[in-house]
C-alpha positions in Angstrom: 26.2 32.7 27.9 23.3 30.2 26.9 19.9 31.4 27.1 17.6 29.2 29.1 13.9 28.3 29.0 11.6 30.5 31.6 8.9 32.7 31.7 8.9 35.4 28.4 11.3 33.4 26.3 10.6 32.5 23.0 11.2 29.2 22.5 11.6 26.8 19.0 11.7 23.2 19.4 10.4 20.1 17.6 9.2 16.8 18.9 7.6 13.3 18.8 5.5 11.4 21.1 6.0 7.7 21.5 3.3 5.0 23.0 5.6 3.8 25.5 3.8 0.4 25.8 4.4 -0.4 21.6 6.6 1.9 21.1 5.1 3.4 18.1 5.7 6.9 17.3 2.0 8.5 17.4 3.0 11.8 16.2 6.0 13.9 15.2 5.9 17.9 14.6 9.6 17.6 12.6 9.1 21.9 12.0 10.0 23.8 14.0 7.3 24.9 16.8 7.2 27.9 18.5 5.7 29.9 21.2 6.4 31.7 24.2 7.4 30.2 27.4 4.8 31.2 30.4 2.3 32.5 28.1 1.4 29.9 26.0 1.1 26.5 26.9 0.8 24.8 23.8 2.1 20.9 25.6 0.7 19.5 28.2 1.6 21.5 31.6 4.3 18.1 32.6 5.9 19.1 29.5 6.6 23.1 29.9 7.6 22.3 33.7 10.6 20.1 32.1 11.5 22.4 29.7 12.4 25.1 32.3 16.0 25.5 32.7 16.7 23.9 29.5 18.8 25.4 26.9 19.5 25.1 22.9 20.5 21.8 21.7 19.1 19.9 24.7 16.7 16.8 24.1 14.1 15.5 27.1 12.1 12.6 27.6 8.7 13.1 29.2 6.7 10.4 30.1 2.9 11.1 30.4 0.3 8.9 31.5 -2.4 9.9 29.3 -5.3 9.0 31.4 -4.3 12.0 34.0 -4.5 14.5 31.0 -7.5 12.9 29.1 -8.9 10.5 31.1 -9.0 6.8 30.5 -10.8 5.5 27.6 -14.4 5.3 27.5 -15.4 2.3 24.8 -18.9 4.1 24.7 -17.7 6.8 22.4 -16.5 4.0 19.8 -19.2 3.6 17.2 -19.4 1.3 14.0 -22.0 1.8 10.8 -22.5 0.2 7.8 -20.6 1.7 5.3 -23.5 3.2 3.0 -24.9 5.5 5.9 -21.5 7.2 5.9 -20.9 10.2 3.3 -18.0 8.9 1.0 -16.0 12.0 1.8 -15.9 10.2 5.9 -14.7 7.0 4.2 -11.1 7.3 5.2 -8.9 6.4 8.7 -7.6 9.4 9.9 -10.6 11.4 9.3 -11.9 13.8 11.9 -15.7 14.1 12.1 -17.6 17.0 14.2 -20.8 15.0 15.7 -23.9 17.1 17.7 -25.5 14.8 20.4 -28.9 15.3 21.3 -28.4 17.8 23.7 -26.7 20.2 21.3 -22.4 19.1 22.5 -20.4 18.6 20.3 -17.1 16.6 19.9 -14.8 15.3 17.8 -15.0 11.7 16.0 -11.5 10.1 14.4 -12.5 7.3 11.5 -10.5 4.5 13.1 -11.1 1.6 10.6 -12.6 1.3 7.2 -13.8 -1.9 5.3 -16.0 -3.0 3.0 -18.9 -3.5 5.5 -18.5 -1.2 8.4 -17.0 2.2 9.4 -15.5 2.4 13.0 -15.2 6.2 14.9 -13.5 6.9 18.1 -14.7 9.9 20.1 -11.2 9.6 22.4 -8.7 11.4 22.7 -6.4 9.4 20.8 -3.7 9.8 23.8 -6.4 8.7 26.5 -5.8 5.5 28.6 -1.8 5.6 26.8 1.4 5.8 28.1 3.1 8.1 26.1 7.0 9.9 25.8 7.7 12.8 24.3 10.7 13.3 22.9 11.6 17.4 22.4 15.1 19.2 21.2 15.2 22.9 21.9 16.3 25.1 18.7 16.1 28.5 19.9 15.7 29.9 22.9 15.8 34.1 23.3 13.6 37.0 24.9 10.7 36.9 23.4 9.2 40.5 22.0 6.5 42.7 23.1 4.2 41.3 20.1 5.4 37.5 20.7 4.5 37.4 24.5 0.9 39.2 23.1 0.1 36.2 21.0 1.6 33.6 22.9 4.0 32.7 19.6 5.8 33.9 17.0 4.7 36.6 14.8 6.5 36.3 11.5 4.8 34.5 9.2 7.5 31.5 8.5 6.8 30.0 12.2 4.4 28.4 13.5 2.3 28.0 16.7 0.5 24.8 16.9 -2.4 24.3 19.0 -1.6 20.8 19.0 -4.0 17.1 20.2 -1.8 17.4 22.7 -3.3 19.7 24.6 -6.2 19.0 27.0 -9.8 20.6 26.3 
């Protein structure tokens, strides 16, 4: 008898989350991810509802509009510098960069272009004002432990429970 995804089972999968618009793959988690159904939503809630009922060896598509998770984009929280204010260490795309506003918040900046001149940061989430599909495949589904459903995830050091962009703050 297949097990099947509900509440207290421990679930593995992997996945990859398309822009459906330019269907560029945004991000891919190719190990395997796991955590425990009903305690632990590590994907956005759309997600887990789909993956109820599903079993090993099943692959889902998801679309998400990622202005209902994130909101739409807010152009305001793009910022450009000249490149000699920025620290050298910031001075690469793909770099995540904690910034304080003046009333103590914080939030996090992604370096989103880099040239000889200018530095660009984007405090979006880069899933905001997107159309995304995820695309997951189930690798093991089975009763999760007593320890497992404490933590949300597995408990053995060889997997992993990933906290992910993907989910909403």
């Amino acid at each position: 008898m297949r097990e099947i995804i509900g509440d207290g089972k421990f679930v593995e999968l992997t996945y990859k989350v398309t822009d459906r618009k330019l269907g560029h793959v945004l991000t891919r988690v190719e190990f395997p991810l796991g955590y425990v159904h009903g305690h632990n939503e590590i994907l956005a809630p759309s997600v887990h509802m789909q993956l109820e009922g599903k079993a090993v060896g099943d692959v889902i598509e998801v679309t998400i509009d990622g202005n209902q998770i994130f909101g739409p984009r807010d152009e305001s929280l793009v910022f450009s510098d000249d490149i000699e204010n920025v620290p050298e260490e910031y001075r690469q795309v793909g770099t995540s960069i904690l910034m304080e506003s003046n009333t103590g918040q914080t939030r996090s900046f992604l370096v989103t272009h880099v040239d000889d001149e200018k530095l660009t940061v984007d405090g979006n989430n880069p899933l905001s004002g997107r159309e995304v599909v995820f695309t997951l495949e189930i690798l093991t589904v089975r009763d999760a432990t007593e320890a497992e459903k404490r933590v949300g995830g597995a408990t053995d050091a060889g997997a992993a429970v990933d906290p992910s962009l993907l989910r909403p703050v």
